[in-house]
C-alpha positions as CSV (number, residue, x, y, z in Angstrom):
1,X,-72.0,57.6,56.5
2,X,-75.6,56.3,55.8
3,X,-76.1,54.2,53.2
4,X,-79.1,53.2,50.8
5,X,-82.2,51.5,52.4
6,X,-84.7,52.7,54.4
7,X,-85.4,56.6,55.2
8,X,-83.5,58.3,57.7
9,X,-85.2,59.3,61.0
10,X,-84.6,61.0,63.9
11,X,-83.6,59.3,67.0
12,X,-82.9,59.4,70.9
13,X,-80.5,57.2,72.4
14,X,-83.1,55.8,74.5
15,X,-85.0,54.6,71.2
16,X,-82.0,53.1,69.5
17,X,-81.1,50.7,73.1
18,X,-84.8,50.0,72.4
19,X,-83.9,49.4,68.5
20,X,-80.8,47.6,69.7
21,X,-82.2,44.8,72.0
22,X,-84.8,44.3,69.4
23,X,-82.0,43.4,67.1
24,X,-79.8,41.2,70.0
25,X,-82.8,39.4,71.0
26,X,-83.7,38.3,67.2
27,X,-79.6,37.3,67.0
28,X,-80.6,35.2,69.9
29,X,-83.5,33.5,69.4
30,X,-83.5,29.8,68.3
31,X,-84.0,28.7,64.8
32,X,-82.8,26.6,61.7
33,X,-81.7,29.4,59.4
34,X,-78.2,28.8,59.0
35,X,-75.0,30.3,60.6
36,X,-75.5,33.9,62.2
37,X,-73.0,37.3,62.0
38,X,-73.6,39.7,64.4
39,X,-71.5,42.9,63.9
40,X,-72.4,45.9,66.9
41,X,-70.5,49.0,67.2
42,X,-71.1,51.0,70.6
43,X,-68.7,53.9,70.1
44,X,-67.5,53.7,74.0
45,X,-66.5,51.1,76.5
46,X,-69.3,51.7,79.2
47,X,-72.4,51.5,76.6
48,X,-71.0,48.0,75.8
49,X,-70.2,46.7,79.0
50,X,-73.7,46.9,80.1
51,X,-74.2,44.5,77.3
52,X,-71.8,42.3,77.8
53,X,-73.6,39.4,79.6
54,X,-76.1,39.5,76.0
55,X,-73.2,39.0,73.6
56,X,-71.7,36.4,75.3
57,X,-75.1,34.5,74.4
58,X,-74.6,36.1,71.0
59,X,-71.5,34.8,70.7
60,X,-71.9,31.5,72.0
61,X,-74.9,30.6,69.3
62,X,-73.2,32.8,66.0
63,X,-70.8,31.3,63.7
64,X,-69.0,35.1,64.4
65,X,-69.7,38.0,66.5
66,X,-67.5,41.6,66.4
67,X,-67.8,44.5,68.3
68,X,-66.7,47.9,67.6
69,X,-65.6,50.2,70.1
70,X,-63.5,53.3,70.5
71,X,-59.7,52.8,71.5
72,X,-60.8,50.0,73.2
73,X,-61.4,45.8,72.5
74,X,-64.0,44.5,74.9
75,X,-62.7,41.7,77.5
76,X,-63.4,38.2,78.0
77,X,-65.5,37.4,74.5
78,X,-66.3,33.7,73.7
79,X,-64.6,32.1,70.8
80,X,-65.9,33.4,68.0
81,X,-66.2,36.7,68.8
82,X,-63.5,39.4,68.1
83,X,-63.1,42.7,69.7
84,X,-62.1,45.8,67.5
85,X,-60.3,49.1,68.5
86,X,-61.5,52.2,66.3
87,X,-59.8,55.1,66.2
88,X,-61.6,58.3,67.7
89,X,-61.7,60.0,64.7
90,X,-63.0,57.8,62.1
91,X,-66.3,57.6,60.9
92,X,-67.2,54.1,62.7
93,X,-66.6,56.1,66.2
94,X,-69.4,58.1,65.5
95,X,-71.7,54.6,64.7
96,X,-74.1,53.6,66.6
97,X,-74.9,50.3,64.5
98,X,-75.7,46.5,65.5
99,X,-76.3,44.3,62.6
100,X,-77.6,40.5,62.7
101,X,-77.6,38.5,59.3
102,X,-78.3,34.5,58.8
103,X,-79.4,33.0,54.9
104,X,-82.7,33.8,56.1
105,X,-82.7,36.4,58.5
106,X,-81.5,39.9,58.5
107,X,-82.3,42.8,60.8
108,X,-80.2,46.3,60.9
109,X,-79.8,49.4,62.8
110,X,-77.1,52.0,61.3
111,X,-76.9,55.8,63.3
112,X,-74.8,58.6,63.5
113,X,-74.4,60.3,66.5
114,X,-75.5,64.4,65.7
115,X,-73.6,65.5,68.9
116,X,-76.8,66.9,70.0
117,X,-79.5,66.5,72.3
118,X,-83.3,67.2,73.4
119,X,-84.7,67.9,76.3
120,X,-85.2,64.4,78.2
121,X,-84.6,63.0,82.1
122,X,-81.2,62.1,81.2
123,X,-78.7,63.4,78.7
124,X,-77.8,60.3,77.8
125,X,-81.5,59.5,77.4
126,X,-81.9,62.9,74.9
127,X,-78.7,62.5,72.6
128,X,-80.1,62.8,69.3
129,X,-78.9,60.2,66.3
130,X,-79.8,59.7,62.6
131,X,-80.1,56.6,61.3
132,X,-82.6,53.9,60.1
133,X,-83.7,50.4,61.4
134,X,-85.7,47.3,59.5
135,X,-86.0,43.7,59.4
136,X,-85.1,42.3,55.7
137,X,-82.3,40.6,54.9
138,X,-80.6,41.9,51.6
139,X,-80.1,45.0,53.9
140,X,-78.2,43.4,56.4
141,X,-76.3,41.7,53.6
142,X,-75.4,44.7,52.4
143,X,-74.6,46.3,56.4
144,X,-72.6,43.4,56.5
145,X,-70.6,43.6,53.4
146,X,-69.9,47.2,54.6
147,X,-68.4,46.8,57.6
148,X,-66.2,43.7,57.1
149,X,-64.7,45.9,54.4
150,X,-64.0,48.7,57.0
151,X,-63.3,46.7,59.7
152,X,-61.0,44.0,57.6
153,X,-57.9,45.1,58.6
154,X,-58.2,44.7,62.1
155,X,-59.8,41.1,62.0
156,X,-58.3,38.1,61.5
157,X,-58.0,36.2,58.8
158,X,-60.4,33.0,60.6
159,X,-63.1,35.8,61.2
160,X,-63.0,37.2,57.6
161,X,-63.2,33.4,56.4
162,X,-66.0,32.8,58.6
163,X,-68.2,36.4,57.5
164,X,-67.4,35.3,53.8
165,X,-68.6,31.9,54.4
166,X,-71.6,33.4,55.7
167,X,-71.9,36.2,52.7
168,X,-71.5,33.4,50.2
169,X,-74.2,31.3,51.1
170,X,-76.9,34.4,52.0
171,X,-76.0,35.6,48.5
172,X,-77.3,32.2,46.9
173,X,-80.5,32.2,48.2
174,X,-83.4,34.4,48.0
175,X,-85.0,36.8,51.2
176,X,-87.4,35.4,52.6
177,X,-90.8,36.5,51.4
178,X,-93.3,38.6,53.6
179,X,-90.3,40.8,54.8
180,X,-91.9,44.0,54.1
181,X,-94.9,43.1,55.9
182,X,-93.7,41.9,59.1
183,X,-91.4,45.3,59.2
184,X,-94.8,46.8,58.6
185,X,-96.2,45.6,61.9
186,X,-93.2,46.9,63.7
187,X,-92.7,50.1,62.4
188,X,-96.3,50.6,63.7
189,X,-95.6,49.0,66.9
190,X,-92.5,51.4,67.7
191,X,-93.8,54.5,66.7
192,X,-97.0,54.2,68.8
193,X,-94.9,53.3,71.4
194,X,-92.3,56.0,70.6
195,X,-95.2,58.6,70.8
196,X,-96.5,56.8,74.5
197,X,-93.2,57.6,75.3
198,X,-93.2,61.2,74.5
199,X,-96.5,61.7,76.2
200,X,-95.7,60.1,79.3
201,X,-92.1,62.4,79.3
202,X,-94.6,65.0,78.7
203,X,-96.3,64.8,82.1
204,X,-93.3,64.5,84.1
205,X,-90.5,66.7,85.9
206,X,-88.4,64.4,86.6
207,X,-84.8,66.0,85.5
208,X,-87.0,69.7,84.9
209,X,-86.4,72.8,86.7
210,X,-87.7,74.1,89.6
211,X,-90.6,77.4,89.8
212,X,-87.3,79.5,90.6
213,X,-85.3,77.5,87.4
214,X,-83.1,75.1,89.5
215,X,-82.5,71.4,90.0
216,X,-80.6,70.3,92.8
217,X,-77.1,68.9,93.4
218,X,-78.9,65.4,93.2
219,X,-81.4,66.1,90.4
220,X,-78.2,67.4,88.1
221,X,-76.3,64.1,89.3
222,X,-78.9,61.7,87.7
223,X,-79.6,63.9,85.0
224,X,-75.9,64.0,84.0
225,X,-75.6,60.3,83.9
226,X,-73.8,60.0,87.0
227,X,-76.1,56.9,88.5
228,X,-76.1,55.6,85.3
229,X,-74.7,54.9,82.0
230,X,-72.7,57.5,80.6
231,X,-69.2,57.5,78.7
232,X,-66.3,60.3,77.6
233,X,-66.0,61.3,73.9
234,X,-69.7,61.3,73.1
235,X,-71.8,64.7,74.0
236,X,-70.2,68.1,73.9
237,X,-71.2,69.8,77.3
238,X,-70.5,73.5,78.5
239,X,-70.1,74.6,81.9
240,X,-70.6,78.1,83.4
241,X,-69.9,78.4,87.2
242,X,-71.2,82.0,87.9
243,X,-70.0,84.0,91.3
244,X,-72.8,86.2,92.2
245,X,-71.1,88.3,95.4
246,X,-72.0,91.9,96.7
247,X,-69.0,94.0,96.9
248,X,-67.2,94.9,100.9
249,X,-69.6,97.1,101.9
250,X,-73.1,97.2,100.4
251,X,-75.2,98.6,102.5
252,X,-77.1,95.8,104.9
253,X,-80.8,95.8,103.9
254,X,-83.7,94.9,105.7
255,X,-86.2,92.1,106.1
256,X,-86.6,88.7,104.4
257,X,-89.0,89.4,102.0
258,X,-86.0,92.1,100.2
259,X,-83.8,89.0,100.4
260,X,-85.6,86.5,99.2
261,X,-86.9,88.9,96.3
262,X,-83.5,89.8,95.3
263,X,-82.2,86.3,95.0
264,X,-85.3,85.3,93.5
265,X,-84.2,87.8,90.5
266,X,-80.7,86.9,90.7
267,X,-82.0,83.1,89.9
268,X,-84.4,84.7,86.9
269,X,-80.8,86.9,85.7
270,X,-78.9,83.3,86.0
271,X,-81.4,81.4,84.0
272,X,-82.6,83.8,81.5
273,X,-80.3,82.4,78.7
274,X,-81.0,78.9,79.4
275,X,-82.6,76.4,76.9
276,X,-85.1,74.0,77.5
277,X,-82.1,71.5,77.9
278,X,-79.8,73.4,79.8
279,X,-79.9,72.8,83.4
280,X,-78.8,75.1,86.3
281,X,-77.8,74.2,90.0
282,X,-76.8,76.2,93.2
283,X,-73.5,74.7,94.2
284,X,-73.4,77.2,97.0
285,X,-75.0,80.6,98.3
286,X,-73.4,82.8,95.9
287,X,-72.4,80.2,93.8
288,X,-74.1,78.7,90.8
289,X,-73.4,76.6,87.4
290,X,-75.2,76.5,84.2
291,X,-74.9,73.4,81.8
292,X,-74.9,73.9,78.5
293,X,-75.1,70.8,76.5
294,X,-74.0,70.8,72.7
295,X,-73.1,74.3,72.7
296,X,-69.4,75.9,71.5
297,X,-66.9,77.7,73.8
298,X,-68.0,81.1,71.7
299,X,-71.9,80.2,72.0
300,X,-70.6,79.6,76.0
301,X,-68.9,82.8,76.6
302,X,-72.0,84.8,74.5
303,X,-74.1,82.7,77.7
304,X,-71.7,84.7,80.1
305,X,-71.9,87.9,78.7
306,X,-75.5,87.7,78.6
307,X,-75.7,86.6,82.4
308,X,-73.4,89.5,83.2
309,X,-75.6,92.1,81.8
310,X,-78.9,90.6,82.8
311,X,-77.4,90.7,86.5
312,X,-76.0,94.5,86.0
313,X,-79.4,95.5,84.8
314,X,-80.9,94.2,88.4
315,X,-79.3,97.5,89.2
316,X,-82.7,99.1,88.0
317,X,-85.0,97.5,90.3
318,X,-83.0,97.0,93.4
319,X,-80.6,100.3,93.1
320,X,-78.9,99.4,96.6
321,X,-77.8,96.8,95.5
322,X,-74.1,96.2,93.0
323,X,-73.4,92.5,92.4
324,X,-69.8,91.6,91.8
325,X,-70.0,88.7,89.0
326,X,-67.2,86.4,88.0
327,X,-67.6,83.6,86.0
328,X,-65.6,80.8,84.3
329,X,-66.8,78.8,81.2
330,X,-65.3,75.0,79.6
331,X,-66.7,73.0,77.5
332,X,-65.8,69.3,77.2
333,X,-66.4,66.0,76.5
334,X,-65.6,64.4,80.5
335,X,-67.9,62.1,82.4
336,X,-67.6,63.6,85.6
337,X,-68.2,66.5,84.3
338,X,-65.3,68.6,85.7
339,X,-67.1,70.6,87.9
340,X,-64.1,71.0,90.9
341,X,-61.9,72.6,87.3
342,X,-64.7,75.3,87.1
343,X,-65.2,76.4,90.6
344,X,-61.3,77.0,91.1
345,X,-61.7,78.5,87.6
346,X,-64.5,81.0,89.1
347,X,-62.7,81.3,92.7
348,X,-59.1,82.3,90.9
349,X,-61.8,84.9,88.6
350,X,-63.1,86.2,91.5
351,X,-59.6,87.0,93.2
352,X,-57.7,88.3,89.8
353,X,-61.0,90.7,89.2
354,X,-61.7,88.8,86.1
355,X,-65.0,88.8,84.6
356,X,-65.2,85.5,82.6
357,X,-62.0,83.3,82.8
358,X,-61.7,80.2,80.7
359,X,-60.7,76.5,81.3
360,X,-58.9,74.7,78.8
361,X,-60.8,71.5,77.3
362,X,-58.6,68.5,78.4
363,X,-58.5,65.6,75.7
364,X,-60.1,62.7,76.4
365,X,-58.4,59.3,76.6
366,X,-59.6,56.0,75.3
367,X,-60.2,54.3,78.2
368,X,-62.4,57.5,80.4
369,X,-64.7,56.9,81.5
């Protein structure tokens, strides 16, 4: 839940990291401003282990440090710093929030992850958040308060004496003045940077479809976060493996060019449905998968049914030829994505004569990654 402050914006996760090492690298900096509490939450183990080496530091030089992540306490903190389990249903899990507050210094960032994404090189890259960022102080005081009282529970009793220490002596002495205009500056900085950003992902294909509307195996393995950063729990993500077989004897046809046209509207059938962020890949010749990101199992199946007529209706410009489709549609929240599940899914379809055969969603555990 957002709170008073700032307005809420739109954001990609690639502009909260930004956001986020703003915020780390203030917590680190030197300076005479009293004791420092840094409270992150990263929703999932492999977003903060990236960090880890950074809040070491941030431990080391803050009177307390505390990081939040989902089923899981982060190893080998410094003293001084405390690791806190949330449960995967809670509100917090859904935080993407890092929070650094001295006497005279505060800086937040508080988002909510929408479960959604836009088009981008990654998916990781394109999941979309709300949320709100700034520099002034009585904010973070109040970011603060907030999630000690959410978190206090699970802390112990050293670490809530410490952040009240802190809270007591911010509280008796004024912000500093000249807040609002060095968050002026900023704001300006980041969204013209934001919008150099956009541009330049404007101009590129990096992660885009091909002319004929696929990426390849190795496109769809950076694109799904599989040479990066990517965790289980966070981004809802259908998969359609589609079969796309002519039947025991079809009559043999003749030439290349027929081929290469009929597979060139078999492709067009396949990716006719597809969002701008969807992506599609040939796993094999007959055999293809469409990812869905953000999308139900019912919006899923509705992509199925829709490839299944748009391939029947080839039927009108290549009448020799009858395409036997079977498909097979998950969604889930896996990093892998569990492709190997859909293709016997699709396989066991095509044998049982099944048009569209589903895969149950398995849940994820804690530590997945």
């Amino acid at each position: 839940m957002l709170h008073s402050g700032p307005p809420t914006q739109r954001f990609t996760k690639r502009s909260l990291v930004t956001v986020s090492h703003a915020i780390e690298e203030a917590a680190l900096a030197t300076a005479e401003d009293g004791p420092l509490v840094v409270i992150a939450l990263f929703q999932r183990m492999p977003y903060f282990t990236r960090e880890l080496a950074r809040y070491r530091r941030i431990a080391a030089g803050a009177a307390v440090t505390v990081v939040g992540l989902v089923g899981e306490t982060p190893p080998e903190l410094p003293a001084g710093a405390y690791g806190v389990a949330l449960d995967d249903v809670e509100e917090l899990a859904r935080e993407w929030s890092v929070v650094a507050l001295t006497p005279r210094f505060g800086a937040t960032l508080v988002a909510r992850d929408r479960r959604e994404v836009e088009a981008a090189v990654t998916l990781e890259a394109g999941r979309l958040f709300d949320g709100r960022w700034g520099f002034r102080r009585d904010e973070a005081l109040h970011e603060v308060v907030r999630l000690r009282d959410r978190l206090a529970d699970r802390l112990p009793a050293t670490a809530l004496a410490t952040v009240d220490q802190v809270l007591d002596r911010v509280r008796h002495l004024p912000a500093t003045p000249g807040e609002s205009r060095a968050e002026a500056g900023l704001r300006l900085m980041a969204a013209r940077a934001e919008r150099a950003r956009r541009a330049a992902s404007a101009t590129t294909r990096d992660g885009e479809p091909s002319e004929v509307g696929l990426v390849d195996e190795p496109t769809l393995r950076r694109w799904t976060g599989l040479d990066g950063v990517t965790a289980s729990g966070t981004l809802p993500v259908a998969l359609v493996g589609v079969r796309v077989a002519e039947p025991t004897g079809t009559p043999e046809r003749f030439g290349r060019r027929s081929t290469a046209r009929e597979t060139q509207a078999v492709i067009g059938a396949l990716t006719a449905p597809l969002r701008p962020v969807d992506r599609a890949v040939r796993l094999a010749g007959d055999e293809y998968l469409l990812v869905l990101p953000a999308v139900t199992e019912e919006e899923a199946l509705a992509v199925a049914a829709r490839v299944h007529a748009e391939l029947a209706g080839l039927a009108r410009s290549f009448p020799f030829v009858a395409y036997a489709v079977h498909a097979a549609v998950t969604v889930t929240d896996q990093r892998p994505l569990p492709v190997a599940d859909v293709r016997h899914a699709v396989e066991w379809a095509a044998r049982e004569q099944v048009p569209v055969a589903t895969v149950a969603r398995e849940p994820v555990t804690a530590g997945h990654r």
